[in-house]
C-alpha positions in Angstrom: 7.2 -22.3 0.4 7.7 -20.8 3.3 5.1 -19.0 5.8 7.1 -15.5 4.8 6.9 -16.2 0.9 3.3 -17.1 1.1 2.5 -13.9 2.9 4.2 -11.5 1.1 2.7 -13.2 -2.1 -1.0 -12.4 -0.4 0.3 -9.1 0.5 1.3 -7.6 -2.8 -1.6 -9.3 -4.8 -3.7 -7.1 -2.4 -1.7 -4.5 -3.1 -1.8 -4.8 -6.9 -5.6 -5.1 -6.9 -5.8 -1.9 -5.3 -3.6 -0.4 -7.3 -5.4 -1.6 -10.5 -8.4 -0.6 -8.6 -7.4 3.0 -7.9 -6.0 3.5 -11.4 -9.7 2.3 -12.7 -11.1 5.1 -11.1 -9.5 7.7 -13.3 -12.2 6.6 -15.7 -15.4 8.7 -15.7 -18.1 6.4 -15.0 -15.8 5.6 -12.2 -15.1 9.0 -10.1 -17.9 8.6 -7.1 -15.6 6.1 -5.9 -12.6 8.5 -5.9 -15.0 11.4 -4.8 -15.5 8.5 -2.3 -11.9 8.5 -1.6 -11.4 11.7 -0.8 -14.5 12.2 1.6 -13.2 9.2 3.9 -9.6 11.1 3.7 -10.3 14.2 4.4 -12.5 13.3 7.4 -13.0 14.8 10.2 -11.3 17.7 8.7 -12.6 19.1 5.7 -15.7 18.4 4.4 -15.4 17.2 0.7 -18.4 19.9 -1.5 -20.4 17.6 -3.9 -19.1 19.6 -7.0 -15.8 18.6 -6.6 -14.2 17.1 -9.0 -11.8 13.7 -8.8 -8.4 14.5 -8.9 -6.9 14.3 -12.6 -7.8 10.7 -14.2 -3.9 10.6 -15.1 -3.1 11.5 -11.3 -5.0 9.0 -10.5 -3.7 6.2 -12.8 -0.3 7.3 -11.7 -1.2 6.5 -8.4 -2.3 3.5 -8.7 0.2 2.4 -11.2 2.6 2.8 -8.1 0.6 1.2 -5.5 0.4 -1.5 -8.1 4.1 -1.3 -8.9 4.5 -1.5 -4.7 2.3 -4.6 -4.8 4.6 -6.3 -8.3 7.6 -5.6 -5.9 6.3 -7.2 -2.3 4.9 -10.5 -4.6 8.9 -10.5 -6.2 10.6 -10.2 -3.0 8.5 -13.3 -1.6 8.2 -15.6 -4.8 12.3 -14.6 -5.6 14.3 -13.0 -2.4 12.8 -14.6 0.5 13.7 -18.1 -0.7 17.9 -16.9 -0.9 17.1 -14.5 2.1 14.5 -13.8 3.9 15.8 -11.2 6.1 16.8 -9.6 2.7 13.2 -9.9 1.4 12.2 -8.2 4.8 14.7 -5.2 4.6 13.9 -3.9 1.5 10.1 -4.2 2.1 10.5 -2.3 5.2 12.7 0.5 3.5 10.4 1.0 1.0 7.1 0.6 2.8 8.6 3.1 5.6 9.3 5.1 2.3 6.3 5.4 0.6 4.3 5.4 4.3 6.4 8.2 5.7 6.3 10.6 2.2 2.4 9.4 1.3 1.5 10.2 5.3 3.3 13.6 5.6 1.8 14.8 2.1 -1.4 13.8 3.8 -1.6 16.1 6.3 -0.1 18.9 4.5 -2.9 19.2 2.4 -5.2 18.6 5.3 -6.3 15.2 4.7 -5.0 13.2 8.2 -7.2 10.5 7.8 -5.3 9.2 4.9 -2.6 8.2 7.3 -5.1 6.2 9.1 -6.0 4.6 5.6 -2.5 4.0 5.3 -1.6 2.2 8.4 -3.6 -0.5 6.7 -1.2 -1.4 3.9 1.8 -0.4 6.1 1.0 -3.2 8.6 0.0 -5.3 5.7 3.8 -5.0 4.4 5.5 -4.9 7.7 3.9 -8.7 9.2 3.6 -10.2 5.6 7.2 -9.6 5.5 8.8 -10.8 9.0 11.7 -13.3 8.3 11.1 -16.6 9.7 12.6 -17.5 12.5 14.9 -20.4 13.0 13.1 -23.4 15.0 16.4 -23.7 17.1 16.1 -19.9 17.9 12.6 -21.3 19.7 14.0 -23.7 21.6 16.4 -21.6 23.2 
């Protein structure tokens, strides 16, 4: 196994956990760490008032059923592409990391909560190096 497979493996397991993770918090006993959530991204902005409520519990099962279903997909492109091709493996991670990063990022600060991005930068750069195609060793010698 290469260094790409392994890493993009790592990568989407942590990316599955979180989603799982996230999508836990749509149960009750649960919500102060998605009121948690939403203090850290709405920083330095908005102040997040104690009374509020978590987003909808099926909101936030959707969500994390995609960030999950994000995680499934980075895990399948190292353990099935990246052995046939790893600069295939690395394309379609980058479209769809760019994807989700770009529409997740500008919803963010539409609804005034910039840190988010920040937040997401994380996972974005988590993607993006996990998924560099290996280089050829003759490429190094040149």
């Amino acid at each position: 196994m290469t260094q790409q497979q392994s890493a993009m493996r790592l990568s989407g397991g942590v990316l599955v956990v979180t989603g799982v993770l996230f999508a836990l918090t749509a149960l009750p006993a649960l919500h102060f760490l998605a009121h948690l959530f939403l203090k850290l991204a709405y920083w330095p902005i908005h102040s997040v008032p104690t009374d509020l409520s978590v987003p909808s519990p099926l909101l936030l099962a959707i969500t994390g059923g995609l960030t999950a279903g994000l995680g499934g997909m980075q895990w399948a492109l190292g353990t099935y592409v990246a052995p046939v091709s790893s600069a295939v493996a690395s394309k379609v991670a980058k479209i769809s990391a760019w994807t989700w990063f770009c529409t997740d990022s500008a919803g963010s600060i539409l609804v005034g909560a910039p840190f988010n991005v920040v937040l997401n930068l994380s996972f974005l750069v988590l993607i993006l190096l996990s998924s560099r195609p290996q280089l050829d060793g003759n490429l190094l010698k040149t």
